[in-house]
N, C-alpha and C positions, 0 to 999 in steps of 0.2 A: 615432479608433478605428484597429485594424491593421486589415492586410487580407494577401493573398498575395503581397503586394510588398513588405511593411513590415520592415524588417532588424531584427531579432529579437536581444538584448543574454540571456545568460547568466549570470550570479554563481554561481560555483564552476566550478571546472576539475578534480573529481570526477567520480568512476565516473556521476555522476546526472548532473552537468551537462555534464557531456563526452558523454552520449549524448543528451540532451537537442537540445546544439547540432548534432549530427551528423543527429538527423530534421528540424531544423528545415534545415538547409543542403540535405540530401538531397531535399528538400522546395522547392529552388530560392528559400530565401532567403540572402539574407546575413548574415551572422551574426559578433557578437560577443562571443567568449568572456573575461570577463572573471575576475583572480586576483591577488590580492594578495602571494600568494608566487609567486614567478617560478620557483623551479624546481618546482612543482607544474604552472605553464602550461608551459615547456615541456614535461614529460611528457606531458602532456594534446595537446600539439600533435604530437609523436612518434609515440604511438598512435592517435589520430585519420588517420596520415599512414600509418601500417601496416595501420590495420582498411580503412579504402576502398583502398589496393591490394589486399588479399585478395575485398574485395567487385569489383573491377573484376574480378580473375584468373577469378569464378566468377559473371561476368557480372551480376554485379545493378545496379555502379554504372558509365555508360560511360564516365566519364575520371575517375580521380580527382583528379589535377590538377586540372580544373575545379571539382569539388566541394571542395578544399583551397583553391580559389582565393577562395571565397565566405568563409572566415574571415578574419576579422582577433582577433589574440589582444593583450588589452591590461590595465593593468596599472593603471590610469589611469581613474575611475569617470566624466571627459571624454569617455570613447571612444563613451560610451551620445547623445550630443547628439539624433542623428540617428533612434536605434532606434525602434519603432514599439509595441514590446512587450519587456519584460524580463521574464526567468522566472530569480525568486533560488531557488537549489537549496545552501543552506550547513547547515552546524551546527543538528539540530535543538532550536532552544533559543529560548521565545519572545524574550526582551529582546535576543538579538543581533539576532534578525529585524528588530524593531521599531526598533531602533535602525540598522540598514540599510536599512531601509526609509526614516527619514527622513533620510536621507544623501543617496540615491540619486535620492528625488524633486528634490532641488537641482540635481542634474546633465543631468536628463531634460528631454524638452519637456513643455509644459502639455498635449497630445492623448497625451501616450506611455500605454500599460498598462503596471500593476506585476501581477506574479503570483509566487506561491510556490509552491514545489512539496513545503512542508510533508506530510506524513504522517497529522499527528492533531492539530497544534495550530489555534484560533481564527485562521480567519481577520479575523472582523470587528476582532476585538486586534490585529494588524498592521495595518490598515488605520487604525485610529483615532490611528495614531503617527504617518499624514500628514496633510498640507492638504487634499488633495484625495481623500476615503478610498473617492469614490465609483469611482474608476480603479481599485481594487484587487480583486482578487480569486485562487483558487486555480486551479493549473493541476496536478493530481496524477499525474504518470508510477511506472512501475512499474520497478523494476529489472531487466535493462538497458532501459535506456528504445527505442533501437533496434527492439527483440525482441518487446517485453511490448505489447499492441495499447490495454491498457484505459488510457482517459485521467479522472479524475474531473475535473469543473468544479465545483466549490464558490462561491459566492456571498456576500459579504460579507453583512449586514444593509444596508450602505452601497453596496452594487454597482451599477450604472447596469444596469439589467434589458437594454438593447441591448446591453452590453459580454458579458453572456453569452451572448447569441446568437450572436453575431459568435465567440466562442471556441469553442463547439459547430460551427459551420461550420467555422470554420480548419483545428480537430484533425481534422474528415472529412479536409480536404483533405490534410493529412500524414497520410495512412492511418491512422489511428487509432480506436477505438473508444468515442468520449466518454461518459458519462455524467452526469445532474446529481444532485449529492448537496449536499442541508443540509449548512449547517456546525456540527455537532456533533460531538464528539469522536471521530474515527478516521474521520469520513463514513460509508462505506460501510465498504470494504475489510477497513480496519483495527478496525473496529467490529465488525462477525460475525465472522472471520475470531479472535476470541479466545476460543473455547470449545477451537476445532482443537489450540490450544496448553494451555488452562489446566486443560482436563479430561483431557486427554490425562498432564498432571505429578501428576494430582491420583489418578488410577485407577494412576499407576505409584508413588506417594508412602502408597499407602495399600496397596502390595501383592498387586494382585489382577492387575497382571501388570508382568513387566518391558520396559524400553525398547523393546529389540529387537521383540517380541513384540506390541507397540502398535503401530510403525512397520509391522509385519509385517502384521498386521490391516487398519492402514488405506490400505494399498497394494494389497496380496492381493484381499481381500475388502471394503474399501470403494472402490476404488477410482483414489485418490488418489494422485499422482505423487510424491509423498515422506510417509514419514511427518514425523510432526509433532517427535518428536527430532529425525532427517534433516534438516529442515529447519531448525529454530531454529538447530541448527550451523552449516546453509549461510548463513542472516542473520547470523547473529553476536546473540552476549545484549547486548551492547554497544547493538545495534537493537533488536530482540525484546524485550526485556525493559524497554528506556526506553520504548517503545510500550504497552506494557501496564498497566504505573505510569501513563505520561500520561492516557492513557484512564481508570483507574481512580479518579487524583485528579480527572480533569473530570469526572464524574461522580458525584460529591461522593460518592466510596466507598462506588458501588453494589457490592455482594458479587457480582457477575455476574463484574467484568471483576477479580476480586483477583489479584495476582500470586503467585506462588510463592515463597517461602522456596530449595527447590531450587537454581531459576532464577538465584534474586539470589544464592547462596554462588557459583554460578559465575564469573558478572559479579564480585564481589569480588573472586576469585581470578585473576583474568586468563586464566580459562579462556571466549575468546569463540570455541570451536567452531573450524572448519575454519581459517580465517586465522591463530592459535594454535596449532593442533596438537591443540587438548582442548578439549572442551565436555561435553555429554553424554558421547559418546563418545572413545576416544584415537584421534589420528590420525597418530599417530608410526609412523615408519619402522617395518618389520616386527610391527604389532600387529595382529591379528585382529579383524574385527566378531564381536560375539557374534552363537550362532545362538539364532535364535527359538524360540518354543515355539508351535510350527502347529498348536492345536489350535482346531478352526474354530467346534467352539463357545465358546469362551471370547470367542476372533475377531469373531464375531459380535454378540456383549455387547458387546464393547469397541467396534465398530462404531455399533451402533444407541445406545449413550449419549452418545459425542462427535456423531454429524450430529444425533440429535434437537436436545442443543443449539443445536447450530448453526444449524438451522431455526427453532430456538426466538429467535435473535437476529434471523433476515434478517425475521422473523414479527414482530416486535414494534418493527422499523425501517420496515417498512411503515404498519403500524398509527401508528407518529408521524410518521408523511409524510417519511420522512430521505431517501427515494428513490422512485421508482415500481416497482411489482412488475418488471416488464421491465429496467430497469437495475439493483434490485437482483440477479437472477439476468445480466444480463450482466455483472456485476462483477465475480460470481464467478468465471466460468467464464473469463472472458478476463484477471481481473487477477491472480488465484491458480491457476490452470487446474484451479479444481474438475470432478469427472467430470460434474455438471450444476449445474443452478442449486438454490441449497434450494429455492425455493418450487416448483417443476416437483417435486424432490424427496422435500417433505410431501405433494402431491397423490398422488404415484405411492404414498408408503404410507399415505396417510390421514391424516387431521388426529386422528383419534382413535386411530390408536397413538401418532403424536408426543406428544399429550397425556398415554398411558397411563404413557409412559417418564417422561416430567416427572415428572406426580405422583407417580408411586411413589420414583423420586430425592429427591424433595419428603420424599415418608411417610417414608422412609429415614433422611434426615439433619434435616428441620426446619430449611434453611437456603437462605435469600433466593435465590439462586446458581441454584435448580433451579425461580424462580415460571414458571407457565407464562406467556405472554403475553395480554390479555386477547383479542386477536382472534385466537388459534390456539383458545381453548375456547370462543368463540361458534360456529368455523367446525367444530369437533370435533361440537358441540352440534349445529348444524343439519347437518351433515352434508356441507359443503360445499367448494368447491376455493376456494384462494388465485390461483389462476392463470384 
């Protein structure tokens, strides 16, 4: 098992695993950033060597030297011999995983941990690709990893139940904010977190208001620090939208998590948002955001459909035990920076408006996408709080 001694091996020298290795070093381990394309690691080691002088300049980190000094960057899947724990952050796509995954357990000790920092795919499927499936499990950081506090721990079927403990303490110990989430599709995060998106394309696909104006609502007047265009730009559809699909095919094409038409013409087009220039929105040199239409009742509509949703997922991930009430609302709040948690959320307006909005979305359209949960209309029915 690791521990807060244990040098810590990374797989990718990406925006994820490049920050990945920088809390784990900042964190006083040592650390092995490992990359198959060489001029990917040196970038990676470039920026790494620029972000902690600017952390030292503004006092957070006191030598970066020191903390540059705890990597070693290698090129070479021999460099892991010694590592304690590996956390693979690559291409999300399961048979690369699986197939790095058994690559990697050759090069490792028989006590090392394997962990992925997958998104939405099966853990216990990677795991099943080694010898030993019982060392494997998910370690799920948030982009930038640095930044972002929420850590999900996921659990093989195959997991060694001490191996998760021992990760729930580590990630305290890197400042981090763990969480334990089943391993079903998207976990937590990624699993509620799809109404924000899919209802939001689906109320502007069907004209009852435009982009702007939904962003605008749900910033304004819900709350929330980007709207949900705004941000699928800043992920990129490239992300966004493989996330959604994923989820939606693991879920043997629940109508909940379907993705959009919209969405995927983008993604075709190579229009992936902010890194592109074009997504939703144009981001080209001298183009204007369009302005909203601030009208606050509409605002308001568009508000209370997307969070009931919402509520209506974190509600019916409780209900199948995916997480505990408490970590599903610290998920939220800490891995998407929602304004609160849903289920604090449904309480504050009742389980029986949440429900009011469902079914009538329900009456409306007669389509699977709007079922309410069955533990949000027991708690409607008796009256009662989820929290």
């Amino acid at each position: 098992m690791f521990s807060k001694d244990s040098i810590i091996g990374v797989i990718g020298s990406g925006a994820m695993g490049s920050g990945i290795a920088q809390v784990a070093a900042m964190a006083g381990h040592k650390v092995v950033l490992y990359d198959n394309n060489s001029a990917a690691l040196e970038k990676a080691q470039a920026s790494l060597k620029q972000t902690l002088a600017k952390l030292q300049e503004k006092g957070k980190v006191a030598s970066a030297d020191e903390v540059m000094g705890r990597f070693r960057f290698a090129s070479e899947l021999t460099a892991f011999a010694d590592c304690g724990l590996i956390i693979e952050a690559i291409i999300e796509n399961l048979d690369v995983k699986k197939k790095l995954f058994d690559i990697v357990e050759q090069a490792v000790s028989e006590t090392c941990v394997l962990a992925s920092n997958t998104s939405s795919l099966s853990i216990t499927s990677i795991a099943a690709a080694c010898k030993k499936p019982e060392r494997v499990m998910g370690l799920h950081f948030f982009n930038p990893a640095p930044l972002m506090a929420l850590v999900e721990v996921i659990p093989a079927v195959q997991s060694d139940a001490a191996l998760i403990d021992d990760a729930m303490k580590l990630m305290k110990e890197w400042g981090k904010v763990p969480v334990l989430a089943k391993d079903t599709p998207g976990f937590i995060v990624n699993r509620v977190a799809r109404p924000f998106y899919s209802e939001a394309i689906r109320i502007y696909e069907e004209g009852i208001a435009d982009m702007a104006t939904i962003d605008w609502a749900m910033t304004e007047l819900g709350g929330f620090r980007m709207g949900p265009f705004t941000l699928m730009d800043y992920i990129g559809h490239d992300v966004n939208y493989v996330v959604t699909e994923t989820v939606f095919q693991s879920f043997f094409y629940d109508p909940r998590y379907k993705p959009s038409f919209s969405q995927k013409r983008l993604l075709e087009a190579g229009w992936l948002g902010r890194k592109t220039g074009r997504g939703f929105y144009n981001y080209a040199e001298g183009m204007t955001m369009p302005e909203a239409t601030k009208d606050t009742t509409l605002g308001n509509v568009i508000v209370e459909r997307v969070v009931a949703m919402l509520i209506n997922e974190a509600v019916e991930a409780l209900h199948l035990r995916v997480a505990s009430a408490k970590d599903l609302d610290l998920a939220m709040t800490k891995g998407v920076n929602y304004p609160k948690g849903l289920l604090a959320w449904a309480d504050e307006w009742g389980a029986e408006k949440c429900l009011a909005i469902l079914d009538g979305l329900y009456n409306d359209y007669h389509e699977d996408r709007y079922r309410a949960s069955v533990l949000l209309r027991k708690k409607a029915l008796a009256k009662d709080t989820l929290l």
